[in-house]
N, C-alpha and C positions, 0 to 999 in steps of 0.2 A: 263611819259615815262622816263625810265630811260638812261644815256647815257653809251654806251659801253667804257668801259676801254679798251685804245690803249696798246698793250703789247709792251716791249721794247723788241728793235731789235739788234741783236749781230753788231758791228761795227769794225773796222779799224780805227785807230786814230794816226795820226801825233802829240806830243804834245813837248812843252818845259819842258824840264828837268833839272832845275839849280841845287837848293842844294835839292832837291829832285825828284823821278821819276813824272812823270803826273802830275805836278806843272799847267801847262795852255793851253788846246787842242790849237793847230793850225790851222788842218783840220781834216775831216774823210771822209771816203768811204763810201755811203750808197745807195744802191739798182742802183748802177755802177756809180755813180756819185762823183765825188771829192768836196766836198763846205770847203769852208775857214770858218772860225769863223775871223766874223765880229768884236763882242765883247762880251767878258764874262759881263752877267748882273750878274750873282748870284754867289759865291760858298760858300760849304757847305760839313760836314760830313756826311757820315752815316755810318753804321757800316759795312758797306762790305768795304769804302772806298772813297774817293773824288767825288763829284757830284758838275755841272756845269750848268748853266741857259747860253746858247748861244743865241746871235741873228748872221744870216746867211742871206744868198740875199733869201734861200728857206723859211727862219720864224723862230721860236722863236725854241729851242731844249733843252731838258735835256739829258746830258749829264754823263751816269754815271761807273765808276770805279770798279770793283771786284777785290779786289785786291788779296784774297787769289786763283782767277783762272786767274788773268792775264788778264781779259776779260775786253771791254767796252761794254756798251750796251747805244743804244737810242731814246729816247721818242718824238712825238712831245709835246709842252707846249704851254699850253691855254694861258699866258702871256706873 
């Protein structure tokens, strides 16, 4: 049986912005909820833009970036 792939979901993201934009989420908005990021476990390129492996009190999260629409969107993660 194979398992369904979870699509990612458009998000709302608080994030720290030093010497660059979307440098380290903070928190995000998702399905009316506010959750903090506990702690970045992963980050990573891809070619749309910064991607993040969060843990949060709700579970583990990818976290990720478009940068040419400005958009975040997010996964849950098996890890």
């Amino acid at each position: 049986m194979q398992e369904k792939e979870i699509q990612p979901e458009e998000v709302q993201v608080r994030c720290y912005s030093g010497r660059r934009y979307a440098e380290r989420p903070l928190s995000f908005s998702w399905r009316g909820q506010d959750i903090a990021v506990q702690e970045v476990l992963a980050w990573w390129r891809e070619p749309a833009g910064p991607a993040f492996r969060l843990r949060t009190e709700m579970g583990t999260f990818v976290l990720l970036y478009e940068e040419s629409s400005d958009r975040w969107w997010l996964r849950p993660s098996k890890a």
